[in-house]
N, C-alpha and C positions, 0 to 999 in steps of 0.2 A: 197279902191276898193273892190266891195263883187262879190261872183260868180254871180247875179245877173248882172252886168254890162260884167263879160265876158259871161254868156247867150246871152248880146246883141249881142255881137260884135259877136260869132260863130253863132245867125240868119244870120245876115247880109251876113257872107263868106256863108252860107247857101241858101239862095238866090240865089247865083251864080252859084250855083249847079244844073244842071237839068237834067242829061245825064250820063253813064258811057259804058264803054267801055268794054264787055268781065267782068262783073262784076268787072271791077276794075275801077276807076278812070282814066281820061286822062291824057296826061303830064303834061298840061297850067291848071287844077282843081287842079292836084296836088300840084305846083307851087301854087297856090292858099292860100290851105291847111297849108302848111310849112308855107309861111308868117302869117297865123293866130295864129296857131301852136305859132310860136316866138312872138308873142301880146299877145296872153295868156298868155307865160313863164310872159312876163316883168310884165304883171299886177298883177299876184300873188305874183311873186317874192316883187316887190314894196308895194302893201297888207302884205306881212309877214315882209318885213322890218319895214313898219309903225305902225303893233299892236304887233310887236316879244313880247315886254314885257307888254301887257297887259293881263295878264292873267288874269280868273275869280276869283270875288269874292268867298270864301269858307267859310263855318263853318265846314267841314271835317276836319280831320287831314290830314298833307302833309308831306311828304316821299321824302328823298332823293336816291340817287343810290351809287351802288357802280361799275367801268367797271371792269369784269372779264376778258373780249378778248375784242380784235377790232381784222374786217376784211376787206378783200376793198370791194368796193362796184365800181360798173359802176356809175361814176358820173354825166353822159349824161340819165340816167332812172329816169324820173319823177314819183315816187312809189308813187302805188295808195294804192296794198294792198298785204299784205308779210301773207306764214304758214311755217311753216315744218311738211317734214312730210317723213318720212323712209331716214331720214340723209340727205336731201336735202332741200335749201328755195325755193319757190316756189313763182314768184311776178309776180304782176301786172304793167305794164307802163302805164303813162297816157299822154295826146296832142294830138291832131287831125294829123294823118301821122306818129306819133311815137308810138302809144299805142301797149303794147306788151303783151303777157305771155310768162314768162321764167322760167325755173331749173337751180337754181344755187348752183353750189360747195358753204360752206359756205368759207372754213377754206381759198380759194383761191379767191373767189369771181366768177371764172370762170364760164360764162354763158354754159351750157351744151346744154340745145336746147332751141329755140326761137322763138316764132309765131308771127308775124307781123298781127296786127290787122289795116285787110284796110275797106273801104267805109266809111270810113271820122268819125269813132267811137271815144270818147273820153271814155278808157274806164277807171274801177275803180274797186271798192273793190274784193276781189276773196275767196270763202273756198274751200275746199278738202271734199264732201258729199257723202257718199254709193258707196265711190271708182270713185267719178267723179269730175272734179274742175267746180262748180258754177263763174263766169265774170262777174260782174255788168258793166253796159255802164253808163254814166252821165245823160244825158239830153233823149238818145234815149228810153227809159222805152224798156230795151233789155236787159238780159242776156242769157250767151251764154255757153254752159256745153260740158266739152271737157273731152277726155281719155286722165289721167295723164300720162300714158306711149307716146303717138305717139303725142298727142296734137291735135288728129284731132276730129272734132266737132261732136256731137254727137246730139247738140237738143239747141233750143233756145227756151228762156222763155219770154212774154211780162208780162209787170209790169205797174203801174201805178205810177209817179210820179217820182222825183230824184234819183241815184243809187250813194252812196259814200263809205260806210264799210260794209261789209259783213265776219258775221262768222255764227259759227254752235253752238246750244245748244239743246242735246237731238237730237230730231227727227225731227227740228226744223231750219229753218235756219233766221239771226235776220238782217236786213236791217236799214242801217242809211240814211237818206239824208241830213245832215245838219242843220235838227231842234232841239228840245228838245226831240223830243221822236224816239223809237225803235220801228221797225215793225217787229212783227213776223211770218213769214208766211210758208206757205207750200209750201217743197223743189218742190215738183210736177209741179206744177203751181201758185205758189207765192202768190196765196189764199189769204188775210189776216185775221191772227186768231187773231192777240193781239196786242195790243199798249202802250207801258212801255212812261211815261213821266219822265227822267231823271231827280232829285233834286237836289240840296246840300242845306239841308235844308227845307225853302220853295223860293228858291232860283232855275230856272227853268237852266240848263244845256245847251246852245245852242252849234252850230255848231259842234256836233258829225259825227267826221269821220271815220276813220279805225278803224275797230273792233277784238278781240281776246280774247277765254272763257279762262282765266289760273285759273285752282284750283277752279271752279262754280262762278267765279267773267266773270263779261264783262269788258275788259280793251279798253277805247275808248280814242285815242288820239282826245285832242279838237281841229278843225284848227283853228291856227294863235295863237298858245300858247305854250308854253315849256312845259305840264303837261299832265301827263294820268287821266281820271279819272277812278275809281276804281269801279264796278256801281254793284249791286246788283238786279240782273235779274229778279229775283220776282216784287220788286217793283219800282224798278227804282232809291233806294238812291244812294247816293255816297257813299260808306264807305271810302273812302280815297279818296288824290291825290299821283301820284308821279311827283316831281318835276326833269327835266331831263336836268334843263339850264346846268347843269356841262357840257353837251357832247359835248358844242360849241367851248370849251377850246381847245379840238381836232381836229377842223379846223382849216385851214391857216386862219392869219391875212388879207390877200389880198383876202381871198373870201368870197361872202357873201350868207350866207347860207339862204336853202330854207326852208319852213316848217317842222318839224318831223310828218312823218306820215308812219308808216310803226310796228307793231307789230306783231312778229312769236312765238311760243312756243313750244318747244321740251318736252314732259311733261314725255318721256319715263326717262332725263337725268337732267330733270326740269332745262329747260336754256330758259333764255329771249332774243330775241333778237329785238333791234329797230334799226332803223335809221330814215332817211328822203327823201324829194325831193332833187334828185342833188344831194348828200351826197355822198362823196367817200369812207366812213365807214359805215359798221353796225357793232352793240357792242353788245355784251351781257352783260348783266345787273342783279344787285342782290341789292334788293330792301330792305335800310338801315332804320328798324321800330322802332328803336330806338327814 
């Protein structure tokens, strides 16, 4: 099952939408919403159970980890897209009726404040740009730029096409939607200046998700795979993978994990941190080049 098919399925609950109330959703849309919500959970979920170990072919070298910490994590946040930034994580949730931005304590997991992202938004990748946090939304070509102290909304950007990982390079902000290439466009108004086609090889990089610049690399988790790739911004190769199956060890047997998609970096104290969907840990990580 690819996002493709849950595209259909959120037209369809889309459809039934015509109306809101006081800019919010009614009860019975709501109700709606949440059942689509839990259709989309099981179809992903069910997609990363069926390709968890297909990982991409490589000619890259691949890299294992090493966990330095775990911490809890809200296992109920469907993580679209994780920074840090002044001692704080800082994430995005994703689902239709669930989609969030939060500040979270790392060391305790504890959510500090929380925005409920309503009008039926699925939303997705998030950075921290000229002291403002950039939202990507999915499907709605919308993101939406908030003050990191209050959360409250400051200006909304339309975009053209899919919203999946977003981070910052330079002056510059780099937008994924799931294909082989990087868009790099202007924070302003999403402009687009430049189009990286990610390699390994001549081997093309598909479904590039959440994104984060560590040490002038682009770290982009691939959906429905255990691996980062390691991507060099200029031109789009891979210089590496790291391979991250080790961190499934640290789920329960009785649960079944959802994709890893979630990379922050602390670069004042150079610390990594990932997790995934649903995951009730994030780790920090120290990446074994041997």
């Amino acid at each position: 099952m690819t996002r493709f098919f849950i595209f259909l399925l959120l037209i369809s609950a889309l459809i039934f939408v015509s109306c809101k109330q006081n800019g919010e959703l009614s009860k019975e849309k709501s109700r709606e919403f949440e059942e689509v919500s839990k259709e989309i959970d099981l179809l992903e979920k069910g997609s990363a159970n069926d390709s968890q170990n297909s990982n991409p072919q490589t000619t890259a070298p691949v890299y294992g980890i090493k966990v330095k910490k775990v911490f809890p994590h809200d296992s109920t946040a469907y993580t679209q897209g994780l920074f840090f930034h002044k001692g704080f994580l800082y994430e995005s949730t994703g689902l239709i009726g669930k989609s969030s931005l939060r500040k979270i304590e790392p060391e305790s997991g504890k959510i500090l404040k929380m925005l409920k992202i309503k009008g039926g938004y699925f939303a997705e990748g998030i950075e921290i740009y000229n002291d403002m946090i950039y939202q990507l939304t999915w499907i709605s070509q919308t993101c939406f730029v908030y003050n990191p102290e209050t959360f409250n909304l400051i200006n909304s950007i339309s975009y053209i096409g899919e919203g999946w990982g977003l981070t910052k390079l330079n002056n510059r902000l780099v937008i994924s939607d799931g294909s082989s290439k990087l868009k790099i466009v202007n924070p302003e108004n999403f402009n687009l200046l430049k189009e990286i086609e990610v390699m390994d090889g001549n081997i093309p990089v598909y479904n590039l998700n959440e994104l984060e610049i560590i040490e002038g690399e682009i770290w982009a988790n691939v959906y429905l795979t255990k691996k980062i790739a390691r991507i060099n911004p200029e031109s789009g190769k891979v210089n590496s993978w790291i391979d991250l199956s080790s961190l499934y060890s640290y789920l329960s047997y009785n649960e079944t994990p959802d994709v890893l998609n979630g990379i922050a970096y602390d670069s004042k104290d150079n610390r990594i941190f990932v997790t995934g969907k649903l995951w009730k840990l994030v780790f920090e990580i120290e990446v074994n080049q041997n």
